[in-house]
PQR file of N, CA, C, O and H, with PARSE charges and radii, in Angstrom:
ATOM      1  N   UNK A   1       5.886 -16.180   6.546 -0.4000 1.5000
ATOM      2  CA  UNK A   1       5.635 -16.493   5.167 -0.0000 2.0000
ATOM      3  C   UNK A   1       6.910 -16.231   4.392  0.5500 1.7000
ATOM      4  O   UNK A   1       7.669 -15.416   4.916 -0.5500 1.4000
ATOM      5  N   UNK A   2       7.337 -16.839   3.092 -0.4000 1.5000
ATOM      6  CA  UNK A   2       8.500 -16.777   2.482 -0.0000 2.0000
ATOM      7  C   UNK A   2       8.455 -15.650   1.410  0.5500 1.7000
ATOM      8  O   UNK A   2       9.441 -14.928   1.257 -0.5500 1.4000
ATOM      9  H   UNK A   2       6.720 -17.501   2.667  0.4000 1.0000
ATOM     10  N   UNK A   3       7.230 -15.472   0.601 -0.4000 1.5000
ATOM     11  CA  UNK A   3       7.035 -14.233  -0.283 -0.0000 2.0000
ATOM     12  C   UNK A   3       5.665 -14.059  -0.080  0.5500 1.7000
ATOM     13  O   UNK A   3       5.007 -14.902   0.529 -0.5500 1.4000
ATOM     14  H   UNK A   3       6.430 -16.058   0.726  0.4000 1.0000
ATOM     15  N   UNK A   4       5.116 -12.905  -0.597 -0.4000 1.5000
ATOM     16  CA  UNK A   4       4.053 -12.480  -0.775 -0.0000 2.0000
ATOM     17  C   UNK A   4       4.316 -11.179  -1.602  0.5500 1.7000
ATOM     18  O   UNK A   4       5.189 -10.311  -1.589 -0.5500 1.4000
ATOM     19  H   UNK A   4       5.651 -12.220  -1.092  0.4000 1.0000
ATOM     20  N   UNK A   5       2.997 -11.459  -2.445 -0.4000 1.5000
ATOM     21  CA  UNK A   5       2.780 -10.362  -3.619 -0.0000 2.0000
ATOM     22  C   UNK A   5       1.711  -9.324  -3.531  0.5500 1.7000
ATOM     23  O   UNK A   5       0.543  -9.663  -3.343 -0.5500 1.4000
ATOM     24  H   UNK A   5       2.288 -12.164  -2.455  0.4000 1.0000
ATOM     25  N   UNK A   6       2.173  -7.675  -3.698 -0.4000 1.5000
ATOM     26  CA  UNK A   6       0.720  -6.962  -3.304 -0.0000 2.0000
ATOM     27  C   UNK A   6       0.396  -6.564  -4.675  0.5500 1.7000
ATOM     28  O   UNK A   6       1.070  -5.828  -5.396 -0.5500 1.4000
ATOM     29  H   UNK A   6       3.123  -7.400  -3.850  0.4000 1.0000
ATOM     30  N   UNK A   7      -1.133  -7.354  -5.054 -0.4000 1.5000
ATOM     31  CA  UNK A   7      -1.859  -6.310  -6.036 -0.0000 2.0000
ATOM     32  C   UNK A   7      -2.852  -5.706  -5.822  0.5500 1.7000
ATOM     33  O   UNK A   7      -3.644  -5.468  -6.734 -0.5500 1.4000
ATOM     34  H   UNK A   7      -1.680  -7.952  -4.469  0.4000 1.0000
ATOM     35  N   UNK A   8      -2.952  -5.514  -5.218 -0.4000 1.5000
ATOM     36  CA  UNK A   8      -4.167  -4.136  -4.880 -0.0000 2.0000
ATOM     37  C   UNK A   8      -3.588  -3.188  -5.349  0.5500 1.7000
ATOM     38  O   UNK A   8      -4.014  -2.890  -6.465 -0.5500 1.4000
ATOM     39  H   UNK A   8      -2.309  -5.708  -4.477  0.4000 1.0000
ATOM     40  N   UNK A   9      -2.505  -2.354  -4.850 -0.4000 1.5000
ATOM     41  CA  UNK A   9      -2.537  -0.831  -5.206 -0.0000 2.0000
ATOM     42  C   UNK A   9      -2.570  -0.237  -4.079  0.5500 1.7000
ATOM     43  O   UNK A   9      -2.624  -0.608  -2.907 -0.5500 1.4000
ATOM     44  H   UNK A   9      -2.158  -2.596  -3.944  0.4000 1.0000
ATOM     45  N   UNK A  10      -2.492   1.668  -5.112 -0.4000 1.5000
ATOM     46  CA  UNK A  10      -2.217   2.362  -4.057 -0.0000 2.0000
ATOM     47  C   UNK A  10      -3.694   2.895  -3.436  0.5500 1.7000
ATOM     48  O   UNK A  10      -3.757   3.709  -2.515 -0.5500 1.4000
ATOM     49  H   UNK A  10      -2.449   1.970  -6.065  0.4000 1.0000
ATOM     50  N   UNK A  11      -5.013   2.227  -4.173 -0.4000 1.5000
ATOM     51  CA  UNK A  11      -6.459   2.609  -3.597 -0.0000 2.0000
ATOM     52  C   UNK A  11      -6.746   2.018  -2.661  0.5500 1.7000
ATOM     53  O   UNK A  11      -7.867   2.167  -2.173 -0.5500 1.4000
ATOM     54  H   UNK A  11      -4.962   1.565  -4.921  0.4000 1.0000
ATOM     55  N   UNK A  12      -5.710   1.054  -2.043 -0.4000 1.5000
ATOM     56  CA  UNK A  12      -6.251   0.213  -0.611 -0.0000 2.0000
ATOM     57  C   UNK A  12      -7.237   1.469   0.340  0.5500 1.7000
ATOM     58  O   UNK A  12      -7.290   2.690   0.192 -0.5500 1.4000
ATOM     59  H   UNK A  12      -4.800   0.933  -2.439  0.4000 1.0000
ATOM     60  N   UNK A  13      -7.936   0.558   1.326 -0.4000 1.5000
ATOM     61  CA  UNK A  13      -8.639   1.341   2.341 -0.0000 2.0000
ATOM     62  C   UNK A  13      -8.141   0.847   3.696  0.5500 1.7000
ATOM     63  O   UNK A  13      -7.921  -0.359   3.809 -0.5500 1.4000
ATOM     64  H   UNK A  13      -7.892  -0.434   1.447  0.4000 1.0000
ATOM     65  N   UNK A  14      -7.941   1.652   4.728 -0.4000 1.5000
ATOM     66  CA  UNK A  14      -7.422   0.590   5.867 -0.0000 2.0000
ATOM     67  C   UNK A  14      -8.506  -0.324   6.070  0.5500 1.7000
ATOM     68  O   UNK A  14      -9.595  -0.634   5.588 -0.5500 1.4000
ATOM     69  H   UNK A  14      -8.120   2.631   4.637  0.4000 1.0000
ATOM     70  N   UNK A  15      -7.531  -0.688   7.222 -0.4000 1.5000
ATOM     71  CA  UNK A  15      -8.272  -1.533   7.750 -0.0000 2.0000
ATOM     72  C   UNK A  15      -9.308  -1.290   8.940  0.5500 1.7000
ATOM     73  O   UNK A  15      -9.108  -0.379   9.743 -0.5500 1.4000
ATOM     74  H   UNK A  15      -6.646  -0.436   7.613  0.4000 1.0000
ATOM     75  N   UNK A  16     -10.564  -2.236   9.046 -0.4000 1.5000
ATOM     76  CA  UNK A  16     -11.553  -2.226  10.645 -0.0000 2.0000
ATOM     77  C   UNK A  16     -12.623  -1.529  10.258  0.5500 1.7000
ATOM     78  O   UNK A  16     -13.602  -2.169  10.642 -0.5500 1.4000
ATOM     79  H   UNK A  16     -10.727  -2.976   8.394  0.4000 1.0000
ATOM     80  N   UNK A  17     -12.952  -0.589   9.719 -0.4000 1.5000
ATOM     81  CA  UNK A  17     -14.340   0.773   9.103 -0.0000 2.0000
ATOM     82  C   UNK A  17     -14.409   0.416   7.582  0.5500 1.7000
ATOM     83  O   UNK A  17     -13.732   0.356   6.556 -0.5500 1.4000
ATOM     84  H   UNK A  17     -12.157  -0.069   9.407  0.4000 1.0000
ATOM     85  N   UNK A  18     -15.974   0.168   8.221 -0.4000 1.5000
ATOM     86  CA  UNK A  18     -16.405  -0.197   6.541 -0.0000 2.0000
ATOM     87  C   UNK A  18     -16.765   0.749   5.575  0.5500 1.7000
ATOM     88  O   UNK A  18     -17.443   0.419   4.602 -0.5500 1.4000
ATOM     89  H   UNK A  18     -16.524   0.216   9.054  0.4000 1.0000
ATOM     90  N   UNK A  19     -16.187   2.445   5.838 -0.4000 1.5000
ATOM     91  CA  UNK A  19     -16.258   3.654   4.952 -0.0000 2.0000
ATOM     92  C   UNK A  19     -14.644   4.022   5.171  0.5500 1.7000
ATOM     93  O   UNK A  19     -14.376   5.223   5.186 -0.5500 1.4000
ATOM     94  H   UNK A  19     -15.637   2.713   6.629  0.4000 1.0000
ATOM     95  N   UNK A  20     -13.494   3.019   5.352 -0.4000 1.5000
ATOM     96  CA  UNK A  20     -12.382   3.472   5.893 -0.0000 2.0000
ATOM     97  C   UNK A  20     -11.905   4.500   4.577  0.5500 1.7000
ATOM     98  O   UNK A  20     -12.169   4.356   3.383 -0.5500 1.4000
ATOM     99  H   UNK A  20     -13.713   2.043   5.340  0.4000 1.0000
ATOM    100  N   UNK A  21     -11.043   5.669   5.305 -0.4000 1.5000
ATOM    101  CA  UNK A  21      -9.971   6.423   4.532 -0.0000 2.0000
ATOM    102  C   UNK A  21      -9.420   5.614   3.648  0.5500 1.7000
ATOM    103  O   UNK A  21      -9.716   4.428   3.503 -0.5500 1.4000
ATOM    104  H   UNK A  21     -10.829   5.786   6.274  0.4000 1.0000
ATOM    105  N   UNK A  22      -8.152   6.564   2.691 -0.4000 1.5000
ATOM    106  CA  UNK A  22      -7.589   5.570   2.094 -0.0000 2.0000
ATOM    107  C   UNK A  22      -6.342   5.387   2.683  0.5500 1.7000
ATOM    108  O   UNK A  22      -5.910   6.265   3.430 -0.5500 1.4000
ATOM    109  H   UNK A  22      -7.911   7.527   2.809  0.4000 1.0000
ATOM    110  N   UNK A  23      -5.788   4.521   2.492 -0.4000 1.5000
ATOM    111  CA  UNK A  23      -4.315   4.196   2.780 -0.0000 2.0000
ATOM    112  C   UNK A  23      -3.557   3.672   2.198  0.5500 1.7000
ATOM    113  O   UNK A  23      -3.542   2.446   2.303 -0.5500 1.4000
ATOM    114  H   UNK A  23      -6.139   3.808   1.885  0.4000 1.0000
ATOM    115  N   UNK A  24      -2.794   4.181   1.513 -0.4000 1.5000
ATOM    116  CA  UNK A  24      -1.772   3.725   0.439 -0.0000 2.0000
ATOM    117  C   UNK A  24      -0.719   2.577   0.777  0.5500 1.7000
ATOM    118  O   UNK A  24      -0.442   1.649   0.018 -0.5500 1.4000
ATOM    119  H   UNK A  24      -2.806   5.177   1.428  0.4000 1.0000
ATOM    120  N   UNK A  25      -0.204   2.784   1.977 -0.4000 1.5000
ATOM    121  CA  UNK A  25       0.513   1.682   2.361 -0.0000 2.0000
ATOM    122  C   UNK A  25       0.137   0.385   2.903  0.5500 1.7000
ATOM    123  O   UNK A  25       0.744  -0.648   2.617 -0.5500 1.4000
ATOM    124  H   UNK A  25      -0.428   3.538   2.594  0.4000 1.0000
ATOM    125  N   UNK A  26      -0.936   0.442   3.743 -0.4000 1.5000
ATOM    126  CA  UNK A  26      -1.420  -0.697   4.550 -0.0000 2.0000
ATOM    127  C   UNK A  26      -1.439  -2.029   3.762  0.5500 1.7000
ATOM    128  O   UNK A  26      -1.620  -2.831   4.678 -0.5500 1.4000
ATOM    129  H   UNK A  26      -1.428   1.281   3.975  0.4000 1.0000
ATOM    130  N   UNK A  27      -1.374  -2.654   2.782 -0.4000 1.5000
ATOM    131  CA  UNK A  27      -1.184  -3.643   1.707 -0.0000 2.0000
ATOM    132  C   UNK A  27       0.318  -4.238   1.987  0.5500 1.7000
ATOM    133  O   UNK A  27       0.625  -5.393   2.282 -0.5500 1.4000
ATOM    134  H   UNK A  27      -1.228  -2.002   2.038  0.4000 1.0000
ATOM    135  N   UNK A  28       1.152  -3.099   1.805 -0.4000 1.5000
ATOM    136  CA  UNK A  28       2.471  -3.103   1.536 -0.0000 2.0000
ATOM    137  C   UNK A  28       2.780  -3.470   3.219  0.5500 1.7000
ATOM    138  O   UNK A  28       2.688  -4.626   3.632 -0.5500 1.4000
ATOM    139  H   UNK A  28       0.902  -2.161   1.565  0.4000 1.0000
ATOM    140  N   UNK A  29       3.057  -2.618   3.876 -0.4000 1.5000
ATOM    141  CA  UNK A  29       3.458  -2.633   5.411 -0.0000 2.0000
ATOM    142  C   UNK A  29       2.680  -4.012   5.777  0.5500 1.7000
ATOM    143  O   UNK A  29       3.417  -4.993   5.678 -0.5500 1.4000
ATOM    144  H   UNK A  29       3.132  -1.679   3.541  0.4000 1.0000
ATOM    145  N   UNK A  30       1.577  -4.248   6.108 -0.4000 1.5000
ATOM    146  CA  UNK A  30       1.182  -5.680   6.225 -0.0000 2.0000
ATOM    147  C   UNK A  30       1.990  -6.777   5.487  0.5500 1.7000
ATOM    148  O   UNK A  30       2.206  -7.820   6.103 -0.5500 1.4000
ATOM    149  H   UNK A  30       0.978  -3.451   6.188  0.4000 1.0000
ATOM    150  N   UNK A  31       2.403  -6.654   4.371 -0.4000 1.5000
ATOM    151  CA  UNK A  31       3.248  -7.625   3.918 -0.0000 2.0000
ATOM    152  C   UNK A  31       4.593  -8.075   4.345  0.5500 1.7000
ATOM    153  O   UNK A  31       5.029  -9.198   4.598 -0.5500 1.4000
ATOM    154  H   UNK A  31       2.229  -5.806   3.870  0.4000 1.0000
ATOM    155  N   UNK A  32       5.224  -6.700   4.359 -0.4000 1.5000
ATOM    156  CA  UNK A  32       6.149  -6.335   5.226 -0.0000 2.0000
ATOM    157  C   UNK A  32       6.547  -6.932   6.716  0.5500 1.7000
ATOM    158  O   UNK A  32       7.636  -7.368   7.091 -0.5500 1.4000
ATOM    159  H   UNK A  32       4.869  -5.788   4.154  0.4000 1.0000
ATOM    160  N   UNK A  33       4.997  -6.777   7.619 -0.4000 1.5000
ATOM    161  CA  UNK A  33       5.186  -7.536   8.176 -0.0000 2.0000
ATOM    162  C   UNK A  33       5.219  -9.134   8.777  0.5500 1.7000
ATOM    163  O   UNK A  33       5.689  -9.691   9.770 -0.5500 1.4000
ATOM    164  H   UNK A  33       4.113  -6.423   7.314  0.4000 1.0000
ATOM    165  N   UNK A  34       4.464  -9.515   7.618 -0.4000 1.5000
ATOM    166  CA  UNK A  34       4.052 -10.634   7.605 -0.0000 2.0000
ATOM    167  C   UNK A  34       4.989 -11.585   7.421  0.5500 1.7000
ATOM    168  O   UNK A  34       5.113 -12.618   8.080 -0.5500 1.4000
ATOM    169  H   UNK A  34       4.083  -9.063   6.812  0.4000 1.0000
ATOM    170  N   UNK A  35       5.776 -11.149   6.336 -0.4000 1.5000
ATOM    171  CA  UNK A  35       7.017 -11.859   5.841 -0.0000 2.0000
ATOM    172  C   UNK A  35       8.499 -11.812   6.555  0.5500 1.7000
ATOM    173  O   UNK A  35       9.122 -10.844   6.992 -0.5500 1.4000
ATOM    174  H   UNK A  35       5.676 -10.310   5.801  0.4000 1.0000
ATOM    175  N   UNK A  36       8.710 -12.684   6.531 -0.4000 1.5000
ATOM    176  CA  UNK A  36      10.000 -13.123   7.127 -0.0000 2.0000
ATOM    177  C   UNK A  36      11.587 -12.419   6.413  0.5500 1.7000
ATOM    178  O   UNK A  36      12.192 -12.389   5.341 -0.5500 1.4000
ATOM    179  H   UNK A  36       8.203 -13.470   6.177  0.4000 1.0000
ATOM    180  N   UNK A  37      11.668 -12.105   7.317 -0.4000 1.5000
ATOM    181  CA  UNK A  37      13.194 -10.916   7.110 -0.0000 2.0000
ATOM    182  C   UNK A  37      13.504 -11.298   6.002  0.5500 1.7000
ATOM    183  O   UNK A  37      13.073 -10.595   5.088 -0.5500 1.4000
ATOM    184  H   UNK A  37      11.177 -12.130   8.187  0.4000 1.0000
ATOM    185  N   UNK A  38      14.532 -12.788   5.522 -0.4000 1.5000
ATOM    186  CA  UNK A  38      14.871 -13.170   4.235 -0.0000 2.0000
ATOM    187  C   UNK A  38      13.735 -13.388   3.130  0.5500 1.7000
ATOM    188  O   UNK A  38      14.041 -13.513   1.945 -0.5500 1.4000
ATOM    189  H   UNK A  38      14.882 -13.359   6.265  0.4000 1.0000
ATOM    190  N   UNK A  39      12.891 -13.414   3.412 -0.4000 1.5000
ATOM    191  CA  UNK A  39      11.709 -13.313   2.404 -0.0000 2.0000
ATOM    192  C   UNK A  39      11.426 -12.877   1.290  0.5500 1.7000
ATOM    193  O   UNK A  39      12.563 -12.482   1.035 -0.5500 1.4000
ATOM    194  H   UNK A  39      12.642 -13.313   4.375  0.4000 1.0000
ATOM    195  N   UNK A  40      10.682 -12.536   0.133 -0.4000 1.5000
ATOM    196  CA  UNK A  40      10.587 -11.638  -0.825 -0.0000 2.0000
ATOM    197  C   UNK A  40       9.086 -11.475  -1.110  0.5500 1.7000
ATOM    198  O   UNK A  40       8.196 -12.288  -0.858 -0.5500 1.4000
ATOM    199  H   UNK A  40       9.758 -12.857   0.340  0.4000 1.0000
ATOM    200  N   UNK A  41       8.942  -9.879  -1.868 -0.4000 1.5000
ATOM    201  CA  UNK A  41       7.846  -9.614  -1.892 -0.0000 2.0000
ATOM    202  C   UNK A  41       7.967  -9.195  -3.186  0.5500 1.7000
ATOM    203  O   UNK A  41       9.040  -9.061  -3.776 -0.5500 1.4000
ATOM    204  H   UNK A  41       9.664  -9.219  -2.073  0.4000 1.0000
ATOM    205  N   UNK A  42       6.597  -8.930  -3.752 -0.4000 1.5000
ATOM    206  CA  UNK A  42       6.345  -9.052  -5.413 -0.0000 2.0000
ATOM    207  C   UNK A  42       5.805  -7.593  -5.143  0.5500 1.7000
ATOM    208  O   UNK A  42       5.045  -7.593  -4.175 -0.5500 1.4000
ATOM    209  H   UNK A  42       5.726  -9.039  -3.273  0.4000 1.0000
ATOM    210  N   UNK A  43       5.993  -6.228  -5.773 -0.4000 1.5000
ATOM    211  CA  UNK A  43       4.794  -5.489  -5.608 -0.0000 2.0000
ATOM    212  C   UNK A  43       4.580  -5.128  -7.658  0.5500 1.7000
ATOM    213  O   UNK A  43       5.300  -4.351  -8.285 -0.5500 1.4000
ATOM    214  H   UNK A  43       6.610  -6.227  -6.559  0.4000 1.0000
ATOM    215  N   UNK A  44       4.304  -5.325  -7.800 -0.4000 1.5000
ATOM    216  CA  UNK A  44       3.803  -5.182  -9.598 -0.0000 2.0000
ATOM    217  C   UNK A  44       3.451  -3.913 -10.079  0.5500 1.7000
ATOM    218  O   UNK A  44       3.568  -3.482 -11.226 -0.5500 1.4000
ATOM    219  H   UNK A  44       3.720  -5.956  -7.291  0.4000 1.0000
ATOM    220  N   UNK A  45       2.996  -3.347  -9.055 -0.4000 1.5000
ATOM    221  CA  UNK A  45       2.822  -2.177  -9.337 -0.0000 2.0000
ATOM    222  C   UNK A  45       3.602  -0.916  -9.132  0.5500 1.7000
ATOM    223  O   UNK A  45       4.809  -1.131  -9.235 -0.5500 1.4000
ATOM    224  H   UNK A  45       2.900  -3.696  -8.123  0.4000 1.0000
ATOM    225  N   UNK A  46       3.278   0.422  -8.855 -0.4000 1.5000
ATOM    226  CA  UNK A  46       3.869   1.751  -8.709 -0.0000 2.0000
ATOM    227  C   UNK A  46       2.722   2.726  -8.101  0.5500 1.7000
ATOM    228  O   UNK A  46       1.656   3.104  -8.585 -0.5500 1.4000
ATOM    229  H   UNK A  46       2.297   0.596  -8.771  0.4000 1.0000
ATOM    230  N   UNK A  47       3.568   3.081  -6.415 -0.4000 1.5000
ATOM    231  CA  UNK A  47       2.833   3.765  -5.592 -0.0000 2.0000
ATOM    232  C   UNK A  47       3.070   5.276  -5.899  0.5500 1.7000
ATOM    233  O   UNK A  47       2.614   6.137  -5.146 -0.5500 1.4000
ATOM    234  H   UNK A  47       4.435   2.774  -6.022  0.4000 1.0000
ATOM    235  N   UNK A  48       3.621   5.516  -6.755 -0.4000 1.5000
ATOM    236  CA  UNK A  48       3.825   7.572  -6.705 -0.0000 2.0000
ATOM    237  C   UNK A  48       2.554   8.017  -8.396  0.5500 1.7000
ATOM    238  O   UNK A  48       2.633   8.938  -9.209 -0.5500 1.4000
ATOM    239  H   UNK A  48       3.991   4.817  -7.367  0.4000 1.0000
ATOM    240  N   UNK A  49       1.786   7.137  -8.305 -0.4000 1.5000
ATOM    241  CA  UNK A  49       1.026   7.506  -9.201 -0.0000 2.0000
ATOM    242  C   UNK A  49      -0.074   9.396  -8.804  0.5500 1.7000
ATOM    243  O   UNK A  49      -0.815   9.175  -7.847 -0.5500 1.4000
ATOM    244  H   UNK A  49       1.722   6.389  -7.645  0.4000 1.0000
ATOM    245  N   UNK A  50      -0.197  10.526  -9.184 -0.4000 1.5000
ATOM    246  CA  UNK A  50      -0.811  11.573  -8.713 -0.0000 2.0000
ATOM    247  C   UNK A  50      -1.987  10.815  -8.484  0.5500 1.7000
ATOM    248  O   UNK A  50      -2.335   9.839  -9.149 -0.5500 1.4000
ATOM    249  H   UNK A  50       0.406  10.706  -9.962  0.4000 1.0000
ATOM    250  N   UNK A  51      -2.680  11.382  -7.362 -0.4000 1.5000
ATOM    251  CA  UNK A  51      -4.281  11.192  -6.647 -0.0000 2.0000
ATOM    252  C   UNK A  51      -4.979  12.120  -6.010  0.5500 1.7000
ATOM    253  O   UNK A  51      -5.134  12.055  -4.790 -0.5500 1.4000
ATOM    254  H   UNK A  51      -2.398  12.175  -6.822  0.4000 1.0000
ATOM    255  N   UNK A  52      -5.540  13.199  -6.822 -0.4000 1.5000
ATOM    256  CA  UNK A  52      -6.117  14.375  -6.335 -0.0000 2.0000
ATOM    257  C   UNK A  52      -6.764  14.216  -5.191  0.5500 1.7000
ATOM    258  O   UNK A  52      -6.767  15.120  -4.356 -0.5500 1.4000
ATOM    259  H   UNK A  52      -5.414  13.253  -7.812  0.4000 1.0000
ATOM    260  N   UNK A  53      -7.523  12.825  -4.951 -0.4000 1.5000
ATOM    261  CA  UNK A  53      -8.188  12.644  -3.835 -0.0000 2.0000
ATOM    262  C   UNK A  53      -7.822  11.848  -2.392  0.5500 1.7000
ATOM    263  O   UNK A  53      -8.545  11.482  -1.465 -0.5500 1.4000
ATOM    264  H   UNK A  53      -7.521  12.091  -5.630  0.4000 1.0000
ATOM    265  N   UNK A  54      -6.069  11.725  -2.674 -0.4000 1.5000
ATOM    266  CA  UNK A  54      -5.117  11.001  -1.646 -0.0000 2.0000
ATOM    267  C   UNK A  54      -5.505  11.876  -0.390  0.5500 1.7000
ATOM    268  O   UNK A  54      -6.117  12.944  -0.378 -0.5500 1.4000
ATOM    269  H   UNK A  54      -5.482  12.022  -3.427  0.4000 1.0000
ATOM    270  N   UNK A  55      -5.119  11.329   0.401 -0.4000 1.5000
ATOM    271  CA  UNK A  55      -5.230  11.405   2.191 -0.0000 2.0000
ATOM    272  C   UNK A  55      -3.831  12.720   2.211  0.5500 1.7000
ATOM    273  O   UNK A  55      -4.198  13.518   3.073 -0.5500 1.4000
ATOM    274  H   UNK A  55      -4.622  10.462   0.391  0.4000 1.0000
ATOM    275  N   UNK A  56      -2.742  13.111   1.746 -0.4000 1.5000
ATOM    276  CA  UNK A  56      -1.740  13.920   1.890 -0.0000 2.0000
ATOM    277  C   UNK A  56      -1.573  14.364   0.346  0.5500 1.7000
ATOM    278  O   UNK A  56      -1.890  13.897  -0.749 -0.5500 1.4000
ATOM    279  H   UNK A  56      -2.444  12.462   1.045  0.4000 1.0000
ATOM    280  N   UNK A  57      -0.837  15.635   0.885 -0.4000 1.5000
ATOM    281  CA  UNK A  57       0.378  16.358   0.135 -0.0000 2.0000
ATOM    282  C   UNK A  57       0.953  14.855  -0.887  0.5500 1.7000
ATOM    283  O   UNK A  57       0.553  14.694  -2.041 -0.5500 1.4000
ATOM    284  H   UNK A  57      -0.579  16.014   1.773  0.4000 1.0000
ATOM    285  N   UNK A  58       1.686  14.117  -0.366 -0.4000 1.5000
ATOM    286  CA  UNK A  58       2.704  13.052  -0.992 -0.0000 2.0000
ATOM    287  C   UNK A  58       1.624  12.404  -1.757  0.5500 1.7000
ATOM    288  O   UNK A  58       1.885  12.268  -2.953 -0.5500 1.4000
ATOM    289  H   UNK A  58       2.010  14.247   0.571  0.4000 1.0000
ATOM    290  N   UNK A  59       0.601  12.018  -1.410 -0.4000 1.5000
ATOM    291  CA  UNK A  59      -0.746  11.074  -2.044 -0.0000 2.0000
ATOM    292  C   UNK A  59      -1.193  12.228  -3.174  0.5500 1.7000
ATOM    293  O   UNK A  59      -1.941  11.751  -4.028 -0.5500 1.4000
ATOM    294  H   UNK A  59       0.389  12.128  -0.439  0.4000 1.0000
ATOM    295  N   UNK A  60      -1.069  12.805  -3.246 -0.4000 1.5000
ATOM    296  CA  UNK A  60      -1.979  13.976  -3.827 -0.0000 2.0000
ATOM    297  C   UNK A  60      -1.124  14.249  -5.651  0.5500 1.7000
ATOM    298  O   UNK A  60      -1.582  14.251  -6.793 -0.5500 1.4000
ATOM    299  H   UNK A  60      -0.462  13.193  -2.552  0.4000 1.0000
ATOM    300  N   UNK A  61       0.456  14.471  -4.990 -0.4000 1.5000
ATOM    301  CA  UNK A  61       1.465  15.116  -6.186 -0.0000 2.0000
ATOM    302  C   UNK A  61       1.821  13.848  -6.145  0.5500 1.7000
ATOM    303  O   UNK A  61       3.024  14.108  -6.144 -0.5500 1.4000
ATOM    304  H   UNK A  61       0.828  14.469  -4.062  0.4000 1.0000
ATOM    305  N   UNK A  62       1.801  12.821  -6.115 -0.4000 1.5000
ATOM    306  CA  UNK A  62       2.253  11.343  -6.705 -0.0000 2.0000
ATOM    307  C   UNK A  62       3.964  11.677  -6.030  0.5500 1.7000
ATOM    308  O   UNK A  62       4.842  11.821  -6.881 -0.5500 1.4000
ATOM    309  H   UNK A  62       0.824  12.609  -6.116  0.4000 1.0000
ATOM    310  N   UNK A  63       4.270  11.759  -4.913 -0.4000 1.5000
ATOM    311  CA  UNK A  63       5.794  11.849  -4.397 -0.0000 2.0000
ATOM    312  C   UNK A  63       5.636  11.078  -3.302  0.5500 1.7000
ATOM    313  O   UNK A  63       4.552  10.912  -2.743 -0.5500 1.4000
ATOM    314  H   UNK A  63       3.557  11.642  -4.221  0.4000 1.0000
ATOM    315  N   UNK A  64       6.971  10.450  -2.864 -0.4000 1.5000
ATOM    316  CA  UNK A  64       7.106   9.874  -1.659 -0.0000 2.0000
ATOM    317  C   UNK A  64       7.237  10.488  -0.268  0.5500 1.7000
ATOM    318  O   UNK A  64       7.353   9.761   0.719 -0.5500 1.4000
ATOM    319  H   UNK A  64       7.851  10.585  -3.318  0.4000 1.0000
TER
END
């Protein structure tokens, strides 16, 4: 693919389980891979937002 844009966010759920965890990246990294090296991707948003209820430490204090 030549671009692709992620708006979902950082509340994605993985993927496969229909009570899945959360996963902050899986949106992004899927795009990532999807797209073609010279490619471009749109992300609109901002992943270091705080999430008391993130999966980590980094998810939690809004840090990378």
């Amino acid at each position: 693919m030549d671009a692709a844009v992620d708006t979902v966010g950082f509340e994605t759920r993985a993927h496969g389980r229909p009570a899945a965890e959360e996963a902050p990246a899986t949106v992004l990294n899927s795009l990532m891979t999807l797209t073609r090296a010279d490619g471009a991707l749109g992300i609109p948003g901002l992943y270091v937002t705080d999430d008391p209820g993130g999966v980590g430490q980094g998810a939690r204090t809004g840090t990378l």
